[in-house]
TITORFI-891665 format. One record per residue: residue number from 1; x, y, z of N, C-alpha, C in turn. Coordinates in steps of 0.1 Angstrom, whole numbers, plus 2048, in hexadecimal, padded with zeros to 3 digits. Layout:
<recs>
+------+-----+-----+-----+-----+-----+-----+-----+-----+-----+
! resi !  nX !  nY !  nZ ! caX ! caY ! caZ !  cX !  cY !  cZ !
+------+-----+-----+-----+-----+-----+-----+-----+-----+-----+
!  NUM !   X !   Y !   Z !   X !   Y !   Z !   X !   Y !   Z !
...
+------+-----+-----+-----+-----+-----+-----+-----+-----+-----+
</recs>
This chain:
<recs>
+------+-----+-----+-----+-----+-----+-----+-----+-----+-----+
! resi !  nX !  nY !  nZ ! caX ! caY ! caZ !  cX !  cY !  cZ !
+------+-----+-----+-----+-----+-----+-----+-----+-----+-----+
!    1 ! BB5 ! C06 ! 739 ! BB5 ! BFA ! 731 ! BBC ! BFE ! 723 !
!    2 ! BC5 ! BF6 ! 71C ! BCC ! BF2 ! 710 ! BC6 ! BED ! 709 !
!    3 ! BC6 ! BEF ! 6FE ! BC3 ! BE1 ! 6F3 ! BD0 ! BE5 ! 6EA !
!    4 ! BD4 ! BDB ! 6E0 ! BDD ! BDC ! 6DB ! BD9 ! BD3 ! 6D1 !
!    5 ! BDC ! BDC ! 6BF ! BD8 ! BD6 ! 6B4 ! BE2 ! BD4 ! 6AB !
!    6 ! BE6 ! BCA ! 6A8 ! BEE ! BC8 ! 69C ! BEB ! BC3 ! 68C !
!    7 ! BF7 ! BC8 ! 686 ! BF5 ! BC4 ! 675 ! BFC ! BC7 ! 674 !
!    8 ! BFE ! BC1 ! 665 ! C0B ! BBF ! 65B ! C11 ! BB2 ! 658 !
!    9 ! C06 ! BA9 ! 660 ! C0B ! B9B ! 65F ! C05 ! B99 ! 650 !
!   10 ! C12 ! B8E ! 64C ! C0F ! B8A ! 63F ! C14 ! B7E ! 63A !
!   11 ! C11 ! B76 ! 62B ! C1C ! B71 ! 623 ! C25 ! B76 ! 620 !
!   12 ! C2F ! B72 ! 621 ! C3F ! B74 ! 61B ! C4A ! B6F ! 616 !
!   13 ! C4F ! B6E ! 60A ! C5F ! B65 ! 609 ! C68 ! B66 ! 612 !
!   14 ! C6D ! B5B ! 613 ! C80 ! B5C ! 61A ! C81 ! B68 ! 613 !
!   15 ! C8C ! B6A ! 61C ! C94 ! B79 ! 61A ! C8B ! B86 ! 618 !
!   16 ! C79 ! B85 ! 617 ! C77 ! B92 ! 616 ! C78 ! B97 ! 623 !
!   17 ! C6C ! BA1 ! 620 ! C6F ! BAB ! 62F ! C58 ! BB0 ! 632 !
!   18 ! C5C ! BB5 ! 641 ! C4B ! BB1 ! 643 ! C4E ! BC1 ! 64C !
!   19 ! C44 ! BC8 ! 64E ! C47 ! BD1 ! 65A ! C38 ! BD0 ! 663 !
!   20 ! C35 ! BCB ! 66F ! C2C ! BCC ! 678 ! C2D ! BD7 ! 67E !
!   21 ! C1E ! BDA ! 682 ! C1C ! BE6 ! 68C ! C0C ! BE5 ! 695 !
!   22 ! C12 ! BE9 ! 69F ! C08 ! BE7 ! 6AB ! C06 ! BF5 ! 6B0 !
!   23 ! BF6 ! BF7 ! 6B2 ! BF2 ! C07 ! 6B7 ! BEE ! BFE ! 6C7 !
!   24 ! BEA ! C08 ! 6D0 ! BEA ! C05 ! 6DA ! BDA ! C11 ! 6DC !
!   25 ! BD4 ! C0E ! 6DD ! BC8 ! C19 ! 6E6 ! BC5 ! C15 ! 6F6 !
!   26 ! BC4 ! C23 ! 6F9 ! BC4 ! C22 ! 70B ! BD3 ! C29 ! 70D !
!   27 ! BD4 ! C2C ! 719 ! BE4 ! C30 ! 722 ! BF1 ! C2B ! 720 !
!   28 ! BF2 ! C2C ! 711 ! C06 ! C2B ! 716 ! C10 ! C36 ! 71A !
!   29 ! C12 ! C34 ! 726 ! C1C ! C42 ! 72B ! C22 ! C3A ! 736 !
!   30 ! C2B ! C4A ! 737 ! C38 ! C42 ! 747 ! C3D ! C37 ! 742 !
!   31 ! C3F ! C31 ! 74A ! C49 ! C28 ! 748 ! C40 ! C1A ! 742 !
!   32 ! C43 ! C16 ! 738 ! C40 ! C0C ! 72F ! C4C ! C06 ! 726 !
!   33 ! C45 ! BF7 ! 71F ! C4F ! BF0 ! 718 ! C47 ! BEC ! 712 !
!   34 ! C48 ! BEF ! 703 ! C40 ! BE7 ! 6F8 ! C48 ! BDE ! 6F0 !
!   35 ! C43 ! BD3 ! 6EB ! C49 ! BCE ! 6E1 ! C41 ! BC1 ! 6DB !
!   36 ! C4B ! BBA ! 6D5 ! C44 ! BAD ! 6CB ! C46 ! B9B ! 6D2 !
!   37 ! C40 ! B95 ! 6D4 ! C43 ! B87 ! 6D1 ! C41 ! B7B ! 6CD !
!   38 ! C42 ! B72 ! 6C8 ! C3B ! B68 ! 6BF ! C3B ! B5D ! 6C2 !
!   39 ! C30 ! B57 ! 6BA ! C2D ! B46 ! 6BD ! C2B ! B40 ! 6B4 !
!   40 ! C39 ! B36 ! 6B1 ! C3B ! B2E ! 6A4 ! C33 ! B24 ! 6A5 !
!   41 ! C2B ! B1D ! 69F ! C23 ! B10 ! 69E ! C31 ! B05 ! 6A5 !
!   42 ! C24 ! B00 ! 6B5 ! C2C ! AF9 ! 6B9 ! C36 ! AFB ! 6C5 !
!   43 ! C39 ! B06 ! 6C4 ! C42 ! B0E ! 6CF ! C3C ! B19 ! 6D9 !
!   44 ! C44 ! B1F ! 6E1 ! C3D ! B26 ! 6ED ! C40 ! B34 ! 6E8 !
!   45 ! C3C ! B3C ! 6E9 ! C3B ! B46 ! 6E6 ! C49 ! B4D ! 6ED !
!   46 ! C51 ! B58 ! 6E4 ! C5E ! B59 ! 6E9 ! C5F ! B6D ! 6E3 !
!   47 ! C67 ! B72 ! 6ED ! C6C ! B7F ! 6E5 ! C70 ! B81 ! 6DD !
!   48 ! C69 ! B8D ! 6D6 ! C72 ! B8A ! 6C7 ! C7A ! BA0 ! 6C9 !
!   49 ! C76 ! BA9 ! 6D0 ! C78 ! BB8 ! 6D3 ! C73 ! BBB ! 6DB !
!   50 ! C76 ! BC4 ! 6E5 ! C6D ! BCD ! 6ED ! C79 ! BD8 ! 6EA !
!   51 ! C6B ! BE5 ! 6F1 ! C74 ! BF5 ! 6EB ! C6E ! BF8 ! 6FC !
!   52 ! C73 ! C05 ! 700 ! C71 ! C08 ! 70D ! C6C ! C15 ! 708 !
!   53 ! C65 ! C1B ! 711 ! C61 ! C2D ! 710 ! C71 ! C34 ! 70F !
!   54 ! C7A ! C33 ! 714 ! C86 ! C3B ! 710 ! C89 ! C35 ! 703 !
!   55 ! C82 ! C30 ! 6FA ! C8D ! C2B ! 6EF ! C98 ! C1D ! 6EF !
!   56 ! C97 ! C1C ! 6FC ! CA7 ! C0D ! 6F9 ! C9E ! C00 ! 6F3 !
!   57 ! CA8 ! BF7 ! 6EE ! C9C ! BEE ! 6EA ! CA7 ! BE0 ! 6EF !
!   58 ! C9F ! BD6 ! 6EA ! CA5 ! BCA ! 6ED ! CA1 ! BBD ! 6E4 !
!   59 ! CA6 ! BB4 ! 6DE ! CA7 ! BAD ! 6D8 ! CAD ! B9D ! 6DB !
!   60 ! CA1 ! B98 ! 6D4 ! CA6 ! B86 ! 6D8 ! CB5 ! B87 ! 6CB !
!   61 ! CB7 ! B7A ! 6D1 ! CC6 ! B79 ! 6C7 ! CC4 ! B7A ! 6BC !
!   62 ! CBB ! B6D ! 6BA ! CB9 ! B69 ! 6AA ! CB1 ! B7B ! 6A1 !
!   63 ! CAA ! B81 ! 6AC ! CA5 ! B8C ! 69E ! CB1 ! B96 ! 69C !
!   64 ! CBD ! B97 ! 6A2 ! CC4 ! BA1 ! 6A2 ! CCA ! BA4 ! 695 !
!   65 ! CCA ! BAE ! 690 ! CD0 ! BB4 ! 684 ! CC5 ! BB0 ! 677 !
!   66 ! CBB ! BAE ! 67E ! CB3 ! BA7 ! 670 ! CA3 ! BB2 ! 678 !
!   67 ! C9F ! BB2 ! 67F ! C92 ! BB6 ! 682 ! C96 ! BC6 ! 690 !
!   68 ! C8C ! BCC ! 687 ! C8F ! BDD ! 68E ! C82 ! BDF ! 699 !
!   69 ! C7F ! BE6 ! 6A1 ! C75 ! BE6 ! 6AB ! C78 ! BF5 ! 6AD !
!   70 ! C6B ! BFA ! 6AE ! C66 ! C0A ! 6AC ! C60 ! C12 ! 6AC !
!   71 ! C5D ! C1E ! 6B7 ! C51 ! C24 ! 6BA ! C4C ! C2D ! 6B2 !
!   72 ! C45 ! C30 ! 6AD ! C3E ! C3C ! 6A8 ! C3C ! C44 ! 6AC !
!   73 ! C33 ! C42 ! 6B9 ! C30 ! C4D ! 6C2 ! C29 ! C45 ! 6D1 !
!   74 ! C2B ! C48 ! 6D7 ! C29 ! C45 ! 6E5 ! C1F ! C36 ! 6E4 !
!   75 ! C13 ! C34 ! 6D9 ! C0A ! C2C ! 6DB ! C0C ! C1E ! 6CE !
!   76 ! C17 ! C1F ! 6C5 ! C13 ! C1C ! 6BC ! C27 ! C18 ! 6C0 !
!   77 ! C26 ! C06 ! 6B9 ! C35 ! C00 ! 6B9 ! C36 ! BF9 ! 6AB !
!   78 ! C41 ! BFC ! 6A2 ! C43 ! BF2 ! 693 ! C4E ! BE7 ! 698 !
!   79 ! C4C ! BDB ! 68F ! C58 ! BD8 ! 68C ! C5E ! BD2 ! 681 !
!   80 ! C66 ! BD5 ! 67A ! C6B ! BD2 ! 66D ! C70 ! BC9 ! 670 !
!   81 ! C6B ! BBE ! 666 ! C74 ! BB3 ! 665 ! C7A ! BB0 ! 655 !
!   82 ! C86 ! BAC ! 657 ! C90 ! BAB ! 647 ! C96 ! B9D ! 649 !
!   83 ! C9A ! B9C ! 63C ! C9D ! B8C ! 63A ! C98 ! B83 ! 642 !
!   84 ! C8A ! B89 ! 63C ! C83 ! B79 ! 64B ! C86 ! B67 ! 640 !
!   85 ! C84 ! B60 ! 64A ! C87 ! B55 ! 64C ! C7C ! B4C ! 64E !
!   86 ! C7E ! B3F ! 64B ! C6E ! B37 ! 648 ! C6D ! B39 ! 659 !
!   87 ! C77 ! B35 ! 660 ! C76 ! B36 ! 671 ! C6F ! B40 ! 67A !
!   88 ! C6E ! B4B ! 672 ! C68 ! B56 ! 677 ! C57 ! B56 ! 672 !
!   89 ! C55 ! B49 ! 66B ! C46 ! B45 ! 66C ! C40 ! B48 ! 67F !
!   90 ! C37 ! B4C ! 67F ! C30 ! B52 ! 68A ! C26 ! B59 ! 690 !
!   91 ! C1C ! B56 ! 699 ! C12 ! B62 ! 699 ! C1E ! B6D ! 6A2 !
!   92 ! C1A ! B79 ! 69D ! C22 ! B83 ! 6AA ! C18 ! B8A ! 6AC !
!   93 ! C21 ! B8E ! 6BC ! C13 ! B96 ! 6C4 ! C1B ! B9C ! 6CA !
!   94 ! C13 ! BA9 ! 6CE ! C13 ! BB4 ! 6CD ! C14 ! BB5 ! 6DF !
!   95 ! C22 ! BBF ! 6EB ! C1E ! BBD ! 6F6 ! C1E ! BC7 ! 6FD !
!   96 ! C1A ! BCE ! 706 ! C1B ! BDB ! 709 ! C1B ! BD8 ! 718 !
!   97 ! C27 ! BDA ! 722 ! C26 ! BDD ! 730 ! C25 ! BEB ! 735 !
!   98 ! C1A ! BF1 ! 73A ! C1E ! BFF ! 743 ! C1E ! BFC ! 754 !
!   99 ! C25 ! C04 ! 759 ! C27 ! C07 ! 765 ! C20 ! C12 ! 769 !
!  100 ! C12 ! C0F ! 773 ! C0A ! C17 ! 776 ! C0B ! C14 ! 785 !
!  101 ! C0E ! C24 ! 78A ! C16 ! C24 ! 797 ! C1F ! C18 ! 79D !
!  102 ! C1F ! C0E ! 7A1 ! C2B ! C03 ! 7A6 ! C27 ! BF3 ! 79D !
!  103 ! C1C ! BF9 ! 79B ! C17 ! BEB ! 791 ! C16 ! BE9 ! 782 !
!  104 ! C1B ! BDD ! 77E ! C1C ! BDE ! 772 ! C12 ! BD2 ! 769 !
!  105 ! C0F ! BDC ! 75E ! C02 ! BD6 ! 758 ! C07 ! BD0 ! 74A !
!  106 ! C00 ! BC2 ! 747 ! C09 ! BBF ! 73C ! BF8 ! BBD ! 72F !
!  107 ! BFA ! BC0 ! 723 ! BF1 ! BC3 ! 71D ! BF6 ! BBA ! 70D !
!  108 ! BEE ! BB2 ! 70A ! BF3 ! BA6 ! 6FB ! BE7 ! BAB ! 6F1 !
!  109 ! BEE ! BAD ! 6E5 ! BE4 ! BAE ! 6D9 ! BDF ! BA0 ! 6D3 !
!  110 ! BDD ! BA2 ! 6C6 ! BD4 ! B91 ! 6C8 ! BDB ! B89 ! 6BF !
!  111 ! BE8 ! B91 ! 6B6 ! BED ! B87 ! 6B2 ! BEF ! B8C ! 69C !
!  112 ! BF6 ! B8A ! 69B ! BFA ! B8C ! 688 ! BFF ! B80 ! 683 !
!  113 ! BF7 ! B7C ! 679 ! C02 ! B6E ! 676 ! C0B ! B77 ! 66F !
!  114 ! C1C ! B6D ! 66C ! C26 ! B72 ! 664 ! C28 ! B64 ! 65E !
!  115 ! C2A ! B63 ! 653 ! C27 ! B57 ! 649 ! C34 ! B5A ! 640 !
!  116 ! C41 ! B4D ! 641 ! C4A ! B4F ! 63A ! C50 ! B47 ! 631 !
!  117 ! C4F ! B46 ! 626 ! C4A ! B3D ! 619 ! C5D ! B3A ! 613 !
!  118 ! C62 ! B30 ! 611 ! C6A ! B2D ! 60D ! C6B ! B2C ! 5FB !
+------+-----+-----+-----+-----+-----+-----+-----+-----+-----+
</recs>
């Protein structure tokens, strides 16, 4: 079993910058994908980064060049965000898939608000 805890959610101006981070307790190994996604008041919750256990990562359009996604160490994923945007108002949450033997287990933290103040 996973749990997965996040912080770093906050108030913020346009244009500042925020960095989240999610620890994970329990089994992250082998093959896994961690990452972030959010839910703007009103909308469906959408990708915002995932990082893989080799390091490659992946990014929705809109965060690109603006928001970094990053392991620490096997259990534990940041993600910097810069020139955030009132749009980037959002709870984000924290997601961790492993692959344990042919099955894959998907694991959600409970959520950070990100609060972006014009």
């Amino acid at each position: 079993q996973v749990q997965l805890v996040e912080s770093g959610g906050d108030l913020v101006q346009a244009g500042g910058s925020l960095r989240l981070s999610c620890a994970a307790s329990g089994s992250i190994f082998g093959t896994n994908i961690m990452g972030w996604y959010r839910r703007a008041p009103g909308k469906e919750r959408e990708l915002v980064a995932t990082i893989r256990n080799d390091g490659s990562t992946n990014y929705a359009d809109s965060m690109k060049g603006r928001f970094t996604i990053s392991r620490d160490n096997a259990n534990t994923v940041s993600l910097q965000m810069n020139s955030l945007k009132r749009e980037d108002t959002a709870v984000y949450y924290c997601n961790a898939r492993v692959l344990y033997g042919t099955t894959w287990y998907t694991y959600w933290g409970q959520g950070t608000q990100v609060t972006v103040s014009s």
